[in-house]
C-alpha positions as CSV (number, residue, x, y, z in Angstrom):
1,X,0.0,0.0,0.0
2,X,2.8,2.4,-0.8
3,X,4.8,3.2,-3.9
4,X,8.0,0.7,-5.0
5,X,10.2,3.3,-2.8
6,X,10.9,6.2,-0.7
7,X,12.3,7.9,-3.1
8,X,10.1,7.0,-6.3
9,X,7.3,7.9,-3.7
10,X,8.4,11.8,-3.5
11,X,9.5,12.1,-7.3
12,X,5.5,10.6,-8.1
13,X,4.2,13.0,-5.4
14,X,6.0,15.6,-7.2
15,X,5.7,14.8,-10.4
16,X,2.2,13.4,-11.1
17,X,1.9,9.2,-11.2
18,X,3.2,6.3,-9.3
19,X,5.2,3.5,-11.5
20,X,3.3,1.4,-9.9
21,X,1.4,1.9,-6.7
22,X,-0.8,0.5,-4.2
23,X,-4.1,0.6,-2.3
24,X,-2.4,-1.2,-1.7
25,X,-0.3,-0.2,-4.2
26,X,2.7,0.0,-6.3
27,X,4.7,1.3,-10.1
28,X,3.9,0.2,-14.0
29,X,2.7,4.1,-15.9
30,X,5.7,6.1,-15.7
31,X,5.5,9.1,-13.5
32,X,5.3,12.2,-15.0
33,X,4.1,16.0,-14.7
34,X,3.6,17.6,-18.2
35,X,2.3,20.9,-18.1
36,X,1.6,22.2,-21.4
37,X,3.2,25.7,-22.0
38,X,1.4,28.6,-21.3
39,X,0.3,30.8,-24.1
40,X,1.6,34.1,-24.8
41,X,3.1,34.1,-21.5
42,X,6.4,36.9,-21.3
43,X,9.1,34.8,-20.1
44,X,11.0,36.7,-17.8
45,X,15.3,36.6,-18.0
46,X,16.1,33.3,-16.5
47,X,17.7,32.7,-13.2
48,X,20.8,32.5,-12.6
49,X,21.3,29.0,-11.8
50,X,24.7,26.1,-10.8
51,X,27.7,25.9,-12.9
52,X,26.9,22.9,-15.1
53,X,28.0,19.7,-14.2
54,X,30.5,17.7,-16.7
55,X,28.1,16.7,-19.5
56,X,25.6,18.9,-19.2
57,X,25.4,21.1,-22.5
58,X,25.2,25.1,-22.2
59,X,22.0,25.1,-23.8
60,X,18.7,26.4,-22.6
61,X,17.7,23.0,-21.1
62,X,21.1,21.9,-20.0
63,X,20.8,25.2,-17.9
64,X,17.4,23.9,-16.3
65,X,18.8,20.7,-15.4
66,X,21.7,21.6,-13.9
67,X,19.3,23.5,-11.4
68,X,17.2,20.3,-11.5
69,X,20.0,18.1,-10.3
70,X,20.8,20.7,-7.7
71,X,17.2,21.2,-6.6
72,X,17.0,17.3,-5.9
73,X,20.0,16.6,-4.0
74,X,19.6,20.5,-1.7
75,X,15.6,20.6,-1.4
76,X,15.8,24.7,-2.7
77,X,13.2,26.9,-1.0
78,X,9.5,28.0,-2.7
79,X,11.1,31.5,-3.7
80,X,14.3,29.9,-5.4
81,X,11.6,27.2,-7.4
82,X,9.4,29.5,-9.0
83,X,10.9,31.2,-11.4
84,X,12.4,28.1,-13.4
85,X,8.4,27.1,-13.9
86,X,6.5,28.2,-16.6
87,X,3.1,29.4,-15.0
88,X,1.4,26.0,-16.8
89,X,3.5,23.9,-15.0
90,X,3.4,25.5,-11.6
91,X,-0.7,25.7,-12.0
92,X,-0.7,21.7,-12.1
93,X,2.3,21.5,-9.7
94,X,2.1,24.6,-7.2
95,X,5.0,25.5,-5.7
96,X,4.8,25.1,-2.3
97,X,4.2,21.1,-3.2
98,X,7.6,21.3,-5.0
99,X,9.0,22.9,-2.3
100,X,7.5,20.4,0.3
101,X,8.7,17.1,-2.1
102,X,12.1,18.2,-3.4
103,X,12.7,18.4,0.3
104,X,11.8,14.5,1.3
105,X,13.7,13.4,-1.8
106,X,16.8,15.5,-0.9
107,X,16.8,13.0,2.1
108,X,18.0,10.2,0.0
109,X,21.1,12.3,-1.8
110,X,23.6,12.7,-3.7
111,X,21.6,11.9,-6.8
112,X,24.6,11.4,-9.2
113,X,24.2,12.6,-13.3
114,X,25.5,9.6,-15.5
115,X,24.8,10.7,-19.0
116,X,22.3,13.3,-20.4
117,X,21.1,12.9,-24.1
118,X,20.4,16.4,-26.1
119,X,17.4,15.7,-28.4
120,X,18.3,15.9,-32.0
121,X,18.1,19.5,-33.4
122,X,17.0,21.3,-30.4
123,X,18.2,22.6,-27.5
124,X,15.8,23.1,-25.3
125,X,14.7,19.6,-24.4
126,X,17.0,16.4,-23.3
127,X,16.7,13.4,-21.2
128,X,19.4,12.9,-18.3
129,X,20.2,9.5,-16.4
130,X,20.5,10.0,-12.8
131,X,21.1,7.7,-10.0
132,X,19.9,7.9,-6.6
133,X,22.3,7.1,-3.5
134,X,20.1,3.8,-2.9
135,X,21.3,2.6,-6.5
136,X,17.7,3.5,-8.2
137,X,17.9,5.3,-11.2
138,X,16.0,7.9,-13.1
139,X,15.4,9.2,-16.6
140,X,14.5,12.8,-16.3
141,X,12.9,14.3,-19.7
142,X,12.7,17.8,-19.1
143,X,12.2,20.4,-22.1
144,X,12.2,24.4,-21.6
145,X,9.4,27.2,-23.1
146,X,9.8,27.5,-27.1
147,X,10.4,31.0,-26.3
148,X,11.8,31.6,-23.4
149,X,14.4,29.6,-20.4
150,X,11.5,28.1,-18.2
151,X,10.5,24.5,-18.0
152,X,7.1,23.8,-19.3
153,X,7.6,20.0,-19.0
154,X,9.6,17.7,-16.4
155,X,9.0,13.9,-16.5
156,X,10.7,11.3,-14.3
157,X,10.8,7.6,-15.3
158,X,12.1,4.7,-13.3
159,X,15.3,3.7,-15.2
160,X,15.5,-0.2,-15.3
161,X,19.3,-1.7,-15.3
162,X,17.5,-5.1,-16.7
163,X,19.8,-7.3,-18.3
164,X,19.1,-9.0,-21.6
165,X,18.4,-12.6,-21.4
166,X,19.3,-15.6,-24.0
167,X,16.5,-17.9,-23.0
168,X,13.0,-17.8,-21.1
169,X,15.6,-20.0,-18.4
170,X,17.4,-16.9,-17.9
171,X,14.3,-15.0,-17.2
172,X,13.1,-17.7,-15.1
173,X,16.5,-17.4,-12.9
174,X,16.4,-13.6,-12.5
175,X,12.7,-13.9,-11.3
176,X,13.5,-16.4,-8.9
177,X,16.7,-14.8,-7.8
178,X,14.1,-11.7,-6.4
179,X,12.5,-12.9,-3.6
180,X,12.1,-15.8,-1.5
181,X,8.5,-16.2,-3.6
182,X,7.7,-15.6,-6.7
183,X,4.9,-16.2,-9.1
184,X,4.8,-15.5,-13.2
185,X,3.2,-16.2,-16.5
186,X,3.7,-15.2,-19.7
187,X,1.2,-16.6,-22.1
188,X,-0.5,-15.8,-25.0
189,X,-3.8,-15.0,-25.9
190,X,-6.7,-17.5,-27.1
191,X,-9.8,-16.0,-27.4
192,X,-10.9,-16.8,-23.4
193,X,-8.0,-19.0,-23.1
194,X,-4.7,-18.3,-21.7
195,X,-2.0,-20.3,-23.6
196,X,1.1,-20.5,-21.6
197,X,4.4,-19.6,-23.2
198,X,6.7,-19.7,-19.9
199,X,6.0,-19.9,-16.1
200,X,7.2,-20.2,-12.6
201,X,4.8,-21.4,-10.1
202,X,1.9,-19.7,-11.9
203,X,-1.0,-21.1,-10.0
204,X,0.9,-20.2,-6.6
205,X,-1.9,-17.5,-4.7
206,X,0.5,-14.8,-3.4
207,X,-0.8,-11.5,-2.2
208,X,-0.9,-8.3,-4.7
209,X,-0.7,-4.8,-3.6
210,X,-3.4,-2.5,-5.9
211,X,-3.4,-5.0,-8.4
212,X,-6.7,-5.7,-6.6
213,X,-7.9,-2.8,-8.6
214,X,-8.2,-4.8,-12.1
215,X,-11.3,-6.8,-10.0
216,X,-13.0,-3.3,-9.5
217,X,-12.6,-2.3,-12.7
218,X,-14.1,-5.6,-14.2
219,X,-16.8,-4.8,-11.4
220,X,-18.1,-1.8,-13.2
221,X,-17.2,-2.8,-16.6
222,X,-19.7,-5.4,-16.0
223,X,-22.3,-3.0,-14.7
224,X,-21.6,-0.4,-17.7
225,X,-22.2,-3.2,-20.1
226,X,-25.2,-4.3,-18.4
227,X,-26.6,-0.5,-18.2
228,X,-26.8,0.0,-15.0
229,X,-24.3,2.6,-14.6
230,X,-22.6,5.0,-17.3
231,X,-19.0,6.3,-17.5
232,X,-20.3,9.9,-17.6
233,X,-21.9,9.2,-14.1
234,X,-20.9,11.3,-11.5
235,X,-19.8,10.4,-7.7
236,X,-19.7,12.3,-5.0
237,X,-16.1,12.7,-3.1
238,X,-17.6,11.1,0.3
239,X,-15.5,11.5,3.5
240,X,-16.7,7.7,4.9
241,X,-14.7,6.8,1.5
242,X,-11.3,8.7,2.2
243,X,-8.2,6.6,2.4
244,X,-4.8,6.8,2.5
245,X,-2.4,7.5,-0.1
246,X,-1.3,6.6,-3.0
247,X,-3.5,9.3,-4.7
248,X,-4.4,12.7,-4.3
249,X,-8.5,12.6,-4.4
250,X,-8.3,12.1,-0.7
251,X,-7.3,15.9,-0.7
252,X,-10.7,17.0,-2.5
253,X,-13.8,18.2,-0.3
254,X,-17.0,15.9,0.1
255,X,-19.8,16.5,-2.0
256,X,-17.5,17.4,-5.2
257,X,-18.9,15.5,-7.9
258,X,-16.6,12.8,-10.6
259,X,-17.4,11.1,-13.4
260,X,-16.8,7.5,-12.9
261,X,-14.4,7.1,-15.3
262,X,-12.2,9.6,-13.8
263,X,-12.3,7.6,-10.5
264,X,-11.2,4.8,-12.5
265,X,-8.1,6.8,-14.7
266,X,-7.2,7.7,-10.5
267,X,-7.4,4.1,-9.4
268,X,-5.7,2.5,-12.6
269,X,-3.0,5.3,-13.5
270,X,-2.3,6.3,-10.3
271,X,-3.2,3.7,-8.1
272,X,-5.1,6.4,-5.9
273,X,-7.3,4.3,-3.2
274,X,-9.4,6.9,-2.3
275,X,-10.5,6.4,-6.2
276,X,-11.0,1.9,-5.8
277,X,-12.8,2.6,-2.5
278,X,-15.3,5.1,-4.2
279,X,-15.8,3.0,-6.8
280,X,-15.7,-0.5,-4.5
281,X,-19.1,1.4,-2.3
282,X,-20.5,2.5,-6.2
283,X,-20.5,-1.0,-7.6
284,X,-21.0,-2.6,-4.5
285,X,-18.6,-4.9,-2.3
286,X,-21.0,-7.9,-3.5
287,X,-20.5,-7.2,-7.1
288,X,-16.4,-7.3,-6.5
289,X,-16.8,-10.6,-5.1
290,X,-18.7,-11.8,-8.2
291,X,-16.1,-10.4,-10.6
292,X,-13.5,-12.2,-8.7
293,X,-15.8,-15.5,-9.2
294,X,-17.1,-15.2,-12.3
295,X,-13.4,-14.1,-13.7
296,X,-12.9,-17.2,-13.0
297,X,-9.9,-17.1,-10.1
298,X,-9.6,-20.8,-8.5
299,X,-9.8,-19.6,-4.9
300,X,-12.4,-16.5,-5.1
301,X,-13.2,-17.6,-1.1
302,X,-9.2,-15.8,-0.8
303,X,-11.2,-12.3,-2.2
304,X,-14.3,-12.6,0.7
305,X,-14.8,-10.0,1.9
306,X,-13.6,-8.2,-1.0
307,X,-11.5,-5.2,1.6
308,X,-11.1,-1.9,0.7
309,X,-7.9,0.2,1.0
310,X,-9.5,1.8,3.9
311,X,-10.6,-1.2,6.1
312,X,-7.0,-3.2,5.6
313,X,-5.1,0.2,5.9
314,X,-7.5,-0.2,9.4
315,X,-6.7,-3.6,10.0
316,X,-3.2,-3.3,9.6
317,X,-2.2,-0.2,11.0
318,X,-5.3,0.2,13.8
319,X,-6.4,-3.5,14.5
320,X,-4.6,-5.1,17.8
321,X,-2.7,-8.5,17.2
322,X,-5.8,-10.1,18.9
323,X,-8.3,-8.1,17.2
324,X,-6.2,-9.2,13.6
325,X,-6.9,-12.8,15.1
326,X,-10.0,-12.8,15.6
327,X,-11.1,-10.9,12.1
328,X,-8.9,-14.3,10.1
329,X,-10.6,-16.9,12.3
330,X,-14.1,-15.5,11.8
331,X,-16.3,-16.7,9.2
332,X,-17.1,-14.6,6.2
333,X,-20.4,-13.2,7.4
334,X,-18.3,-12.5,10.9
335,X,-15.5,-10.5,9.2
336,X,-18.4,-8.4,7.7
337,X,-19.5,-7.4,11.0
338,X,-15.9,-6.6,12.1
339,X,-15.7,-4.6,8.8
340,X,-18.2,-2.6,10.4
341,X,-16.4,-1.9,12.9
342,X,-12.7,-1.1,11.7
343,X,-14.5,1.2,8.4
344,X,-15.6,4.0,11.1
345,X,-11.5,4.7,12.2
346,X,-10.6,7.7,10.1
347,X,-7.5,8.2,8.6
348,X,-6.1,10.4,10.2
349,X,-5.7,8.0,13.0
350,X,-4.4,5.7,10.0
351,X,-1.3,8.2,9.5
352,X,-0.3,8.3,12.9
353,X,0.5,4.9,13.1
354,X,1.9,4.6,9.6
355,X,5.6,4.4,10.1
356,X,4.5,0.8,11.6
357,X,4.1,-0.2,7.6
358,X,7.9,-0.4,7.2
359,X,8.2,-4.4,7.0
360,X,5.6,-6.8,5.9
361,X,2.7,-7.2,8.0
362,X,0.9,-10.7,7.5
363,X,0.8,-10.2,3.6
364,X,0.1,-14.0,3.7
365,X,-2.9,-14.2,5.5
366,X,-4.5,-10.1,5.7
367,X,-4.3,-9.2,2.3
368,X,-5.5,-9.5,-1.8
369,X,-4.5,-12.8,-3.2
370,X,-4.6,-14.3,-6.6
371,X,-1.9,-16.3,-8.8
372,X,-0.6,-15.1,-12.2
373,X,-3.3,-17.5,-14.2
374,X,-6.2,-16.3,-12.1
375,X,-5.0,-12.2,-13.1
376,X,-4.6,-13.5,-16.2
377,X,-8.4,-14.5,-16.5
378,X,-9.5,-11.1,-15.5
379,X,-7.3,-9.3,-18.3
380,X,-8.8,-12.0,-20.5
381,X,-12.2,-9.8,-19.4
382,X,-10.8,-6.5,-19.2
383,X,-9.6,-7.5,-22.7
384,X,-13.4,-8.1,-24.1
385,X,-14.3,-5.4,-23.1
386,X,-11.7,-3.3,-24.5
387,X,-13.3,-4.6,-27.4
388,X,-16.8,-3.9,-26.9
389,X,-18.0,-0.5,-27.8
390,X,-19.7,0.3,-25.1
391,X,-16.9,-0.7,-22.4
392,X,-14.4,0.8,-24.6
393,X,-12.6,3.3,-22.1
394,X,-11.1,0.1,-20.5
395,X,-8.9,-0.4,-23.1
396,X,-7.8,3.3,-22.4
397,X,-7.8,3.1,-18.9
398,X,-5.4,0.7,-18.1
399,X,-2.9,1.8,-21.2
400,X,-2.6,5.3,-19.3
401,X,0.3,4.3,-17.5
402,X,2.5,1.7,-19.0
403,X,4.4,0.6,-15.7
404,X,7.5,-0.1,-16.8
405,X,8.8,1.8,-20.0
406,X,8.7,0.1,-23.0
407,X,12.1,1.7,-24.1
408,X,12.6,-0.4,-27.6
409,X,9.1,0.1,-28.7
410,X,8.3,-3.5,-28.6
411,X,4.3,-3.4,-28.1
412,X,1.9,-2.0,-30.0
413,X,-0.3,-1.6,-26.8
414,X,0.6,-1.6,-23.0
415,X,-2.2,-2.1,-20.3
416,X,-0.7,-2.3,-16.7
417,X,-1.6,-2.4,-13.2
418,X,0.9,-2.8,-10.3
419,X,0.9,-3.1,-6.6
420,X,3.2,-3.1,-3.7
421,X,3.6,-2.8,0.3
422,X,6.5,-4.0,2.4
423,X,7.1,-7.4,1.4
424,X,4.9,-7.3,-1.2
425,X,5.3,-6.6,-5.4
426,X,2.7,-7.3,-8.6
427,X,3.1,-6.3,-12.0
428,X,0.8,-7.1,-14.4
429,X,0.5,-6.9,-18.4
430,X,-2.0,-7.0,-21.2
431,X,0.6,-6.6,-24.0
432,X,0.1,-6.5,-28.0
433,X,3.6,-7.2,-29.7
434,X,4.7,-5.0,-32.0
435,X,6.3,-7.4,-34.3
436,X,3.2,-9.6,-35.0
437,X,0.4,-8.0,-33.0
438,X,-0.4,-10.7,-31.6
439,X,-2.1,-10.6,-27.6
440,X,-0.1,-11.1,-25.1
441,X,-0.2,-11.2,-21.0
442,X,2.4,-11.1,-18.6
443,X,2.9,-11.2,-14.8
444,X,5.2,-11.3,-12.3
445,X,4.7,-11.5,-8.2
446,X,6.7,-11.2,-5.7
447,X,6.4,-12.1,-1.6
448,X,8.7,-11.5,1.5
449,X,7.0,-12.5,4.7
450,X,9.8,-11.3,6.3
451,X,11.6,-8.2,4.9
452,X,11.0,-5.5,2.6
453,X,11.8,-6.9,-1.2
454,X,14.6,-5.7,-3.3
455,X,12.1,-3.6,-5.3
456,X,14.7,-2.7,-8.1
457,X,15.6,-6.1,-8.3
458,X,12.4,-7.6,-8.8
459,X,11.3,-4.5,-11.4
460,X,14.2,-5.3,-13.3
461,X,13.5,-9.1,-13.0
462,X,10.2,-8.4,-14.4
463,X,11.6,-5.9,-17.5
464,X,14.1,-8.8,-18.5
465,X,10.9,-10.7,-18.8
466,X,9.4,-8.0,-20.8
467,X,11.7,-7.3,-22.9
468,X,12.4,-11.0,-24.1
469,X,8.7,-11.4,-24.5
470,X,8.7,-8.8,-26.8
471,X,11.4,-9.8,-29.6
C-alpha cells in the first residue's frame, strides 16, 4: 500500500503518477508531470542558476537541469523554485508542493548525473540518467518554453538496469533470484483462453498490492455493459470513503462530484485508493466478489470479503494482534461485522501509526491474493471489453500508464496495473507485440514475509521478462 520506494514515492508525489502503486499499491505508468506551456506568457530573464555539471550542454535545457540536479539533492526553497516554472506547469504543480517534495527526496542524496542525451536539433529539451544514493535510477525528460528559459515540461521515469536474457531459463533465474516467492506467466492469448508460453509457479496464490484494482474495474465494466451505470456518471467525493495515499483525491472536499471514469483513470494510472474505495461502495462490495468469481480465479473464497484500502489500511495499521486474530478466524459473514467496525477509524488515526508499515505485516494471510493465471483471466475480461464499444474506455484506462517503460518500442499496446507494500510486489501486463500483433499477458509476483523486497531487483526481473517477450 505504498509506492516501489521512498524515493520513487516523493519524485511521483512531485511529479504526477506512481510507477506502480498500491491501495495497496505500487509502479507500472511512468511518472510524469507535463504541463503544457502557457500561451503568450512573457518569459522573464532566466535565473541564474549552478555551474553545469561535466556533461551537461550550455544550452537552454542543459541550464534547467543543472538547477534540476541541484534542486533534488539540496531541497531549494519556494522562492528559489518559481521562477524556473513556466506558469502551466506551476498551475498543475504549485509551488509550495515542489518545495515540500524536493525536500523529502533530498533525504536520499547525492543523486549522481550519469549521462544526459540532447534531443536531436533542439536545445531546449534532453533526457538525463540520474542515479539515486540507494542505487535506483531515473530518466529525467525535461524540455524548456519555445520561447523563453522556463521548464514547461519535467518527466521522471524509473530507469530499469535489466539485463538481456538468452532464454526464457534466464528469465526464469532472475525472477527467482528476487525474492524468497515468486509467481509468473507469460502466455499468449486464445480468445478466453490463456495459452502459456513460460512460467514459474503460476497457479501459486500470493498476495498483490493494488493490483486488486483490475477486479474493481471488471466490477463496473460489467455494470456499464449491463446499463446500470454510465461512465459519464458522476460520484460524489464522500468522506466515509477517504483513504490513505497513494492518490491525491483524498485531498478534495466531500460532495464534489466525478465522473466515474475519472475515479477509474485515478485508481488505474495512479493507483489512488481513495478512487478503488469510491468505486468498490458504487459497484457494490457484492459485485467485487462476483467479478473475482465469475473471472474465473480458482480460490475466489481468498477475495471474501472483497476489503477496501480503507478497512486493511484499518486492519493493519489500527487492528490489535488479537483483534487481527480474531477478524482471520471469523467466518465470512463475521468479518463483515468486524468490517463494520474497523470502516468507522478515520485516517487520520491511520497516518499516525503509519511508520509501523515499514516491513511486511501478514501479507500471507491479511491481504488481496490471486496467482498469475487467475490475473490473467481477469485481463482476459478487461480485454473483451476493450473490445466492446460500449466498455471501450477500458482499453484506455489501463494503457494510461505503462508501468514499466517500453524503451525499444516492442508493443503495439501496453495495459498495466501494479501493486506493492512492504514485502509485497505485482506487475501485471495485457501486452500487444509489435512485431506480430499478436495478444499477449504477462505477470510477475513477488512475496517477502519477512523483509521489505529488493524492489529494483524484482522491477528489473520483471523488465528482462518484458523485454524478451517482446522480440
Amino acid at each position: 500500500m505504498r509506492s516501489f520506494s521512498v524515493v520513487l514515492a516523493s519524485l511521483v508525489a512531485l511529479f504526477a503518477a506512481p510507477l506502480l502503486g498500491c491501495g495497496a499499491g505500487t509502479q507500472p505508468r511512468a511518472p510524469q508531470a507535463a504541463a503544457p506551456p502557457a500561451p503568450n506568457a512573457a518569459s522573464p530573464a532566466p535565473p541564474v542558476g549552478p555551474s553545469l555539471p561535466a556533461g551537461v550542454p550550455d544550452t537552454p535545457a542543459g541550464r534547467q537541469l543543472a538547477w534540476v540536479l541541484g534542486a533534488l539533492n539540496g531541497a531549494p526553497a519556494e522562492a528559489d523554485i518559481t521562477p524556473h516554472f513556466s506558469p502551466a506547469f506551476l498551475t498543475r504543480v504549485p509551488p509550495a508542493k515542489l518545495a515540500a517534495v524536493t525536500g523529502q527526496v533530498a533525504r536520499d542524496a547525492p543523486y549522481a548525473l550519469e549521462r544526459v542525451t540532447p534531443s536531436a536539433g533542439s536545445d531546449r529539451s534532453l533526457v538525463a540518467l540520474v542515479r539515486a544514493r540507494q542505487g535506483q535510477a531515473f530518466n529525467v525528460h525535461l524540455s524548456v518554453e519555445p520561447d523563453g528559459d522556463r521548464i514547461d515540461r519535467l518527466l521522471i521515469r524509473p530507469h530499469l538496469d535489466a539485463r538481456v536474457a538468452n532464454s526464457w531459463k534466464d528469465v526464469a533465474e532472475g525472477l527467482r533470484a528476487a525474492a524468497p516467492s515468486v509467481n509468473f506467466l507469460a502466455a499468449e492469448l486464445d480468445g478466453r483462453k490463456c495459452v502459456a508460453v513460460s512460467s514459474v509457479d503460476a497457479q501459486k496464490s500470493l498476495a498483490l498490492g493494488s493490483a486488486f484494482k483490475l477486479y474493481v474495474l471488471d466490477a463496473l465494466a460489467t455494470q456499464i455493459a449491463s446499463g446500470r451505470h454510465g461512465w459519464d456518471e458522476s460520484i460524489a467525493i464522500d468522506d466515509l470513503h477517504k483513504s490513505l495515499p497513494w492518490g491525491e483525491m483524498r485531498n478534495e472536499p466531500a460532495g464534489k462530484l466525478f465522473s466515474v471514469r475519472h475515479f477509474a483513470e485515478q485508481m488505474i494510472s495512479v493507483s489512488d485508493n481513495t478512487a478503488a474505495d469510491h468505486l468498490v461502495a458504487f459497484v457494490g462490495r457484492g459485485a467485487v466478489e462476483d467479478a473475482v468469481k465469475t473471472s474465473g480465479h480458482t480460490t475466489p473464497s481468498l477475495l471474501v470479503p472483497f476489503l477496501s484500502t480503507r478497512e486493511m489500511f484499518a486492519i493493519k495499521l489500527l487492528a490489535s494482534p488479537d483483534e487481527r486474530s480474531a477478524y482471520l478466524s471469523a467466518d465470512p459473514g463475521r468479518r463483515r461485522k468486524l468490517l463494520d467496525a474497523y470502516d468507522k477509524r478515520t485516517p487520520a488515526e491511520m497516518i499516525a501509526h503509519a511508520s509501523s508499515l515499514k516491513t511486511p505485516i501478514m501479507i500471507d494471510s491479511l491481504e488481496w491474493f490471486a496467482s498469475a493465471e487467475d490475473l490473467c483471466k481477469v485481463m482476459v475480461d478487461l480485454h473483451e471489453r476493450a473490445e466492446a464499444t460500449v466498455t471501450a474506455p477500458v482499453g484506455a484506462i489501463l494503457s494510461i500508464n505503462p508501468g514499466i517503460p517500453d524503451e525499444k518500442g516492442q508493443y503495439r499496446y501496453v495495459g498495466f496495473k501494479g501493486g506493492s507494500e512492504p514485502g509485497v510486489l505485482n506487475v501485471t501486463f495485457l501486452l500487444q507485440r509489435a512485431r506480430d500483433g499478436e495478444w499477449l499477458f504477462l505477470s510477475a509476483g513477488f512475496n517477502d514475509t519477512t523483509r521489505p523486497l529488493d524492489e529494483p531487483k524484482a522491477l528489473s526481473a520483471a523488465a528482462t521478462a518484458l523485454e524478451f517477450f517482446g522480440r
